[in-house]
N, C-alpha and C positions, 0 to 999 in steps of 0.2 A: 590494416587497422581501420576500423570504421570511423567516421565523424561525429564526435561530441555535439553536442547541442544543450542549451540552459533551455531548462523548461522554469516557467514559472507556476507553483501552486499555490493554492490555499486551501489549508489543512485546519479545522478545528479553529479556523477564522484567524488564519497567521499565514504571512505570507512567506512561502519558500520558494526558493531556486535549485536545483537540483541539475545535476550535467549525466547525461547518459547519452549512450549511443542513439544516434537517429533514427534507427531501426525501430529500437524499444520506444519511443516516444508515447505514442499511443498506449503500449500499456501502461505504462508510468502513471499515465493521465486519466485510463480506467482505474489502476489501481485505487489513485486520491480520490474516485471517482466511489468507490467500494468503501474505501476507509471513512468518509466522509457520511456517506449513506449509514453504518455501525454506527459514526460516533454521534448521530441527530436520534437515532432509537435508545439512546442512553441516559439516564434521567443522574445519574450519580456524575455529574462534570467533572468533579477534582480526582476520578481516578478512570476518567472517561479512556483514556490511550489504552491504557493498560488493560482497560475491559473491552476494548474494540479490537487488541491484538488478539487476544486470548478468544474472542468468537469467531475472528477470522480463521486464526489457525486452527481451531476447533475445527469449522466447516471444511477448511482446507485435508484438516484428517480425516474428517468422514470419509470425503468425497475422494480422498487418494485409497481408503479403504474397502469404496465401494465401487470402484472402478480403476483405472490405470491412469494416472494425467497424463495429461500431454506436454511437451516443452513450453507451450505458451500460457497455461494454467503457473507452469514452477517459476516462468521468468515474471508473470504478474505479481504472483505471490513472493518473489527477492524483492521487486523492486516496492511493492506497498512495507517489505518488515524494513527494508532501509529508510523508505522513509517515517516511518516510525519511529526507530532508533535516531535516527537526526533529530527529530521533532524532541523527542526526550532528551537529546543532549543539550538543547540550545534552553 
């Protein structure tokens, strides 16, 4: 079993901690890195997530439609909708 590690981010100017494997670290960190980048081209804030999920996955379908992902594409794309869905919870 791999080793856990707390990553710390900030998402949408909130600070989160998040535990994933040591492996994935760096995407995690592109990921917030992506979602972040979505949610600053968005002029509507009060429904800013919800519209940064919906272009991500968007692009994410084009792009699995116009070509084949690869593992590291699907594990960026888990770990950014997880954290999305936290950031919605909390």
């Amino acid at each position: 079993m791999s080793e856990m590690e707390v990553v710390a981010l900030r998402i949408f100017g909130r600070e989160i901690n998040l535990s994933c494997p040591a492996e994935e670290k760096n995407a995690l960190l592109e990921a917030a890195e992506l979602l972040n980048s979505e949610l600053d081209g968005i002029d509507n804030k009060s429904n800013a997530l919800i519209l940064a999920g919906l272009s991500l996955a968007n692009k994410f379908l084009q792009n699995e439609n116009a070509s084949s992902t690869n593992a590291g594409d699907e594990s960026a794309m888990q770990d950014m909708l997880q954290s999305i869905e936290e950031v919605l919870e909390s």
